[in-house]
N, C-alpha and C positions, 0 to 999 in steps of 0.2 A: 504494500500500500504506500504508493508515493504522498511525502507530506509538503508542509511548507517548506521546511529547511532543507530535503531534498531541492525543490526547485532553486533555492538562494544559492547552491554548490553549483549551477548550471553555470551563473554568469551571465554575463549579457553578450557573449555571443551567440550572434542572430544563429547559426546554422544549428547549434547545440540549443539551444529554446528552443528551436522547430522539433529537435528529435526527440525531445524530452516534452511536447505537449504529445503529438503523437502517441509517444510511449505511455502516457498518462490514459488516452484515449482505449487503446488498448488492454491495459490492466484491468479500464473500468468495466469496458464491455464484459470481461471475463470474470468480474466480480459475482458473489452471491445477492448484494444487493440490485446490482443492475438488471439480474435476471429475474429475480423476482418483480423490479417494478415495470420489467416488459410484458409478463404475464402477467400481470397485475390489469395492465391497461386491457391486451387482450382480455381476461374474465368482465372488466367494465365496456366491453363492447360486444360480451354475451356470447365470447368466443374459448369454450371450452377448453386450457391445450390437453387435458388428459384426458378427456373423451373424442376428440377429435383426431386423437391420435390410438386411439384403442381399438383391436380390431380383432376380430373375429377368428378364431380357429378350426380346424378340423383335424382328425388326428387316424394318419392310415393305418392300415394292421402292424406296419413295419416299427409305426411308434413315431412319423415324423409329422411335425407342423407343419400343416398349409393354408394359406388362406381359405376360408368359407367365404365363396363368391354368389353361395345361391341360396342361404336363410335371407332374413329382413336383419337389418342393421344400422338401425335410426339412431343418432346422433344429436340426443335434443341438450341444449345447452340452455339452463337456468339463468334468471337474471338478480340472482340473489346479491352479487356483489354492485352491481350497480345501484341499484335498490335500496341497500342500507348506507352505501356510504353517502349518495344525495341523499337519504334521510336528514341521517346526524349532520351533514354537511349546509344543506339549506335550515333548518331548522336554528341554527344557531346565526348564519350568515344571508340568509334568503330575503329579510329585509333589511338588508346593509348596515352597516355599522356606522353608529350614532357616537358626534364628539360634544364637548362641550360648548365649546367656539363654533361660531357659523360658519365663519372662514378657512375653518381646518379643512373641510369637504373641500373646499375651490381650489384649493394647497395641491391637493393629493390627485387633483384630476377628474375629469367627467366619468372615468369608468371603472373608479378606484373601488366600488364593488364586487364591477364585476370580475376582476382580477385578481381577489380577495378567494370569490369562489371556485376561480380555475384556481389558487395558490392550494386554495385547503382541499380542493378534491387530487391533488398532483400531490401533495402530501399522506394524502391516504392510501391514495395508490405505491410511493415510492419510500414511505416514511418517512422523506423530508422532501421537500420544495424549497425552491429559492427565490426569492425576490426582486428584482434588478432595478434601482433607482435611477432612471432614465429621462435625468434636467426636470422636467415636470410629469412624470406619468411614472405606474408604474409599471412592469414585465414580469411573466411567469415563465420558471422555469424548470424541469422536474427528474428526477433522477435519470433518467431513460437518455438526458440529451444533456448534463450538464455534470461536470468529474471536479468535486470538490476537493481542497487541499488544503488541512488544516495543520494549524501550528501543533508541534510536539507536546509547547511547554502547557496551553493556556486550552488548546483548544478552539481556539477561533478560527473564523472562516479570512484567510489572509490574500486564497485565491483559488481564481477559476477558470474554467475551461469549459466553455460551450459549444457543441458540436454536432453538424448534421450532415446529412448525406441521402439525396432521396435515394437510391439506386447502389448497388455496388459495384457498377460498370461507371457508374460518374462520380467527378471530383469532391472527395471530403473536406468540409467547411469549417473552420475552426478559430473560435474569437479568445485570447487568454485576456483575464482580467485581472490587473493589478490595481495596487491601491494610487498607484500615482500614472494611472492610464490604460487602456485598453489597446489591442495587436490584431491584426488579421491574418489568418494562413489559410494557403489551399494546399493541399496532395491530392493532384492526378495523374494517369499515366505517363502525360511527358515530365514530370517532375515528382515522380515518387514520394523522394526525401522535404519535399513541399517547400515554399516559396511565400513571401509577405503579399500577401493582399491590398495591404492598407498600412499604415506603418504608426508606429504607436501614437496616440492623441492624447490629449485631456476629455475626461469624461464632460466637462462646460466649454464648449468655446465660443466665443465670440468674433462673429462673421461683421465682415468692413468690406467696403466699395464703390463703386460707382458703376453707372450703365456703360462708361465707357471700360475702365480698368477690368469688371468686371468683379465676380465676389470672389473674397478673402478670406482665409483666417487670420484674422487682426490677433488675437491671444487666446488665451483657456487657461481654465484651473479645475481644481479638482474638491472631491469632497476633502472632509477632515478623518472620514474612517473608509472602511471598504462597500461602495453603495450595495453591495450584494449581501442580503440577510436570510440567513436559514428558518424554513417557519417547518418545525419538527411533530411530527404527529406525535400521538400518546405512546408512551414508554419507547418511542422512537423505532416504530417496527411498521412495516406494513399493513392493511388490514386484513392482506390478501393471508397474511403470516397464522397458521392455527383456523382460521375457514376455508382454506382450501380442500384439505381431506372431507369435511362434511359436503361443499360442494361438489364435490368428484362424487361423492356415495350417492347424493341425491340424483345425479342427473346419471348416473350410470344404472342404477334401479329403475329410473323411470326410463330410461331408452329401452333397457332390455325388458322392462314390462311392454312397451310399443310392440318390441318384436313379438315378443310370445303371442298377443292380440295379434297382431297381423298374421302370424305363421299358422293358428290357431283357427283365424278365420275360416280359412279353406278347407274343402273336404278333405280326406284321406281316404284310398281305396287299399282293397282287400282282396286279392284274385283266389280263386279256389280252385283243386284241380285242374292243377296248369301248372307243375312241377319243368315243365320241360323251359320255362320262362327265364331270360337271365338279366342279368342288369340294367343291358342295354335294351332289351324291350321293356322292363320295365318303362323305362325313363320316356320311349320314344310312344307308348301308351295314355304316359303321365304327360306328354306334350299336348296330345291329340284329347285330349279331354278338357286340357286350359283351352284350347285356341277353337276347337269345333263343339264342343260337346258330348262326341262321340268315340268310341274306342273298339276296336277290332280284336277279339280274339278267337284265335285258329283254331285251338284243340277245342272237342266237342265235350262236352258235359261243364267248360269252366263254367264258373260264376262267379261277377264281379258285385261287389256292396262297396256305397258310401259310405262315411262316419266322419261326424265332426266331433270335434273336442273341448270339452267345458274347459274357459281360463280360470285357474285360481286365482284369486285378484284381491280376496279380502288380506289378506295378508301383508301383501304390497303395497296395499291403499295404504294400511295401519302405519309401516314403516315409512314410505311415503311425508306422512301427516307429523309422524314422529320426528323425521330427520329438519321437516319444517321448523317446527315449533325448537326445536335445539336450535337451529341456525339465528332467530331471532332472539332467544334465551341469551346465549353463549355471545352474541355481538350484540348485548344490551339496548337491541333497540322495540319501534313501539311497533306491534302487531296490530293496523289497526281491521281485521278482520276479527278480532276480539271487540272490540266497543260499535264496530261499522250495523251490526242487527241490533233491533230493539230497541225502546228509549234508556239510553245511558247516561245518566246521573255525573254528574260535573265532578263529585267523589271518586267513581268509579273511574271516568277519565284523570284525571290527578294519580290517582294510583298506575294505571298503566304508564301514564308518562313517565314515572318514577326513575326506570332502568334509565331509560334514554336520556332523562335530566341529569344523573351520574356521571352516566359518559360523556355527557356533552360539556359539563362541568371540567372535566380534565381535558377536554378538547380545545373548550373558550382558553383555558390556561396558555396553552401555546399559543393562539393565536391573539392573544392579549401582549403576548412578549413580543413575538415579530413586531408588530403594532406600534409599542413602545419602541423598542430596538429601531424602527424605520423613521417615527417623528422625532427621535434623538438626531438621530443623522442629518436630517432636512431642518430641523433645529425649531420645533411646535411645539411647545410646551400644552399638552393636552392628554388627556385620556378618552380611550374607546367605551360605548357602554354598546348592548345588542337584545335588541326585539326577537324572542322568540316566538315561531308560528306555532301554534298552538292551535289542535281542536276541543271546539268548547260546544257546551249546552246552553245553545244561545239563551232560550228561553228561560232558563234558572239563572245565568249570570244576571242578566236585564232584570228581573225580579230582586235578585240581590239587591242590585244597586239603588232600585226605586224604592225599597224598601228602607232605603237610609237616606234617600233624597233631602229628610229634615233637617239632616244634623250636617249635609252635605251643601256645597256651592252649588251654584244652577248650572254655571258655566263648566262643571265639574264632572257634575251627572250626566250632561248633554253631552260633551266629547267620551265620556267614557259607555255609551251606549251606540254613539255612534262608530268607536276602534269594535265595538264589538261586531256589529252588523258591516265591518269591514268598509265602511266610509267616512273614515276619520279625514279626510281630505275637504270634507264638505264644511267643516266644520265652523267655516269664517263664515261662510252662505246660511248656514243657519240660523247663525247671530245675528247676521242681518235683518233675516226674516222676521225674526221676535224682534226684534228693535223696531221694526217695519209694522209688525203688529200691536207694539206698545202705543205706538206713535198716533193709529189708527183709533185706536180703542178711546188712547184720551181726546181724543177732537172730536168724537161721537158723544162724550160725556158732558166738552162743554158745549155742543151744541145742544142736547138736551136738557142743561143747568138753562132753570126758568130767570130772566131776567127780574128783580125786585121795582114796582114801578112807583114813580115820586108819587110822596099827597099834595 
């Protein structure tokens, strides 16, 4: 594992930086990390790799494997990991994260949300994400494309290396980040051992010109720390890490139950008296009964019978339902095909949410730190706070609330009835309207206040 102080022994010759990002690139790919957070992303795109890779056997008299190219052999991939981690993922981020100051949002950029939720879903996928403070906006970047290099002593994030490549017949793209500027390299065919792209800058600079001169880079500078900040999932593992075996079980159950239904489906025949039959007629028998309906046999007294065959299936449901209900267990999140029948009590929902409040509790942790860690750097003296989505019983919370309306403000009760009924935006327009009706009411009052006439 290449660290910081490995790359400070390179130097700053240009040709030995080249071979040592390179080399760094490579380590990473062959890392346990990185493979995990490539299968990570494939299971979040509902692409199975050990079922999709799992196949079928037959076994001859001799004792040797071969593929089985003529049962069913369905392949159904679960979307259990996508599923939970935008759970816990939007649930805590899904209505963006709230500062103190107004102007902290206008700081951090128009999409400083949405960037927030690609960081924390790249982080659950990879167990860490990276964040890349870029002049005013910021970037996501996630283990699968980005080969961190920490200090020995302290542990910090001192430098980086981002890197991509659509194709493995086209050239590898590769950005190192230091604390006092950033570098560009390519490696393709005509140059292997790779060449600068771009040659190091300031992460600020400031562009100078005219229409005649043309534009410039007048200066630059730099931050005061490394703008690149680790935002670390819980206990810094995967999520893919400990649900992957349950997801393998479920969807490998449920494909091979597919098959058995489908194999099942079909009749089976029975021929009788008709010893002189051998393999190949059977098969060529068993053709002629899928494709026409009908089947020929020669010797006189055979007789053929149908039969189809009962699937077991209780069993499999069971397990099935079982392996469910562990997956949502064991990844502490909310099932809500538990609360989704029936009228469910505001209690009952509070208690389900329970796990997933836990976990998400150690989740806001981390992402409270980046957070921190990144308005340090940008230099915002602020803190985050976050709205979670939550389902509620409308009907009993608005009861709640009415019911203490007395002791409560007007303008109190109004907006909090209306975050509930999920139109808290409206909230000014409301105001109005009551103002609009106060206004109305007393000019009705003194028009009907009788005037007192002289004696």
């Amino acid at each position: 594992m290449k660290t910081y102080q490995d790359f400070l022994k390179v130097g700053e010759d240009e040709k030995a930086r080249m071979a040592f990002v390179k080399l760094c690139i490579d380590e990473h790919k062959s890392s346990k990390e990185y493979k995990t957070a490539v299968d990570a992303d494939l299971y979040d795109k509902q692409q199975n790799v050990t079922i999709t890779k799992y196949m079928k056997l037959l076994y001859t008299a001799s004792g040797d494997a071969v593929p089985d190219n003529y049962s069913a052999n369905y392949k159904l991939c679960s979307n259990f990991f996508n599923r939970l981690t935008t759970q816990r993922n939007q649930y805590l981020l899904g209505n963006g994260v709230t500062f103190g100051k107004s102007d902290t949002k206008e700081k951090l950029g128009d999409k400083f949300d949405q960037v927030m939720v690609d960081l924390g879903h790249k982080a659950q996928k990879g167990a860490v994400s990276f964040g890349f403070w870029n002049f005013d906006h910021l970037e996501a970047f996630g283990m699968d494309e980005f080969k961190p290099l920490y200090d020995e002593e302290n542990g910090a994030l001192m430098v980086g290396i981002r890197f991509w490549q659509i194709d493995s017949t086209k050239p590898l793209r590769a950005t190192l980040y230091e604390i006092d500027g950033v570098t560009d390299y390519i490696y393709d065919s005509d140059d292997p051992t790779g060449r600068v792209l771009e040659e190091k800058r300031n992460y600020k600079t400031i562009l100078n010109g005219t229409d005649v001169d043309g534009t410039y880079i007048y200066g630059g500078e730099n931050y005061k720390g490394f703008p690149i900040i680790p935002l670390f999932n819980v206990q810094k593992k995967s999520d893919l890490v400990g649900m992957r075996a349950q997801i393998d079980c479920y969807d490998l159950i449920f494909s091979n139950f597919a098959n058995v239904v489908d194999e099942n489906s079909l009749f089976y025949w029975t021929i009788s008296n008709c010893g002189g039959m051998d393999e190949e007629d059977m098969v060529r028998f068993k053709q002629q009964m899928a494709r026409i309906g009908v089947g020929m046999i020669e010797d006189r007294g055979a007789q053929v019978e149908a039969h189809t065959a009962e699937v077991p299936y209780a069993s499999r449901e069971a397990l099935i339902e079982r392996l469910r209900s562990e997956i949502y267990e064991d990844y502490m999140a909310l099932d809500t095909k538990n609360i989704a029948s029936g009228a469910t009590t505001a209690t009952q929902i509070e208690a389900s949410y329970e796990p997933l409040n836990s976990k998400t509790d150690e989740y806001e942790a981390c992402v409270t730190t980046f957070i921190l860690n990144l308005l340090e750097l940008i230099g915002i003296d602020d803190k985050p706070t976050y709205t979670r989505s939550k389902i509620i019983n409308r009907n009993e919370e608005i009861q709640v609330i009415l019911q203490s309306a007395s002791v409560l403000p007007e303008s109190y009760v109004t907006k909090k009835i209306l975050t509930i009924l999920g139109d808290a935006d409206a909230l000014e327009e409301v105001n109005l309207m009551k103002e609009q009706e106060e206004m109305d009411l007393n000019t009705e009052d003194e028009e009907e206040t009788p005037v007192p006439e002289e004696e």
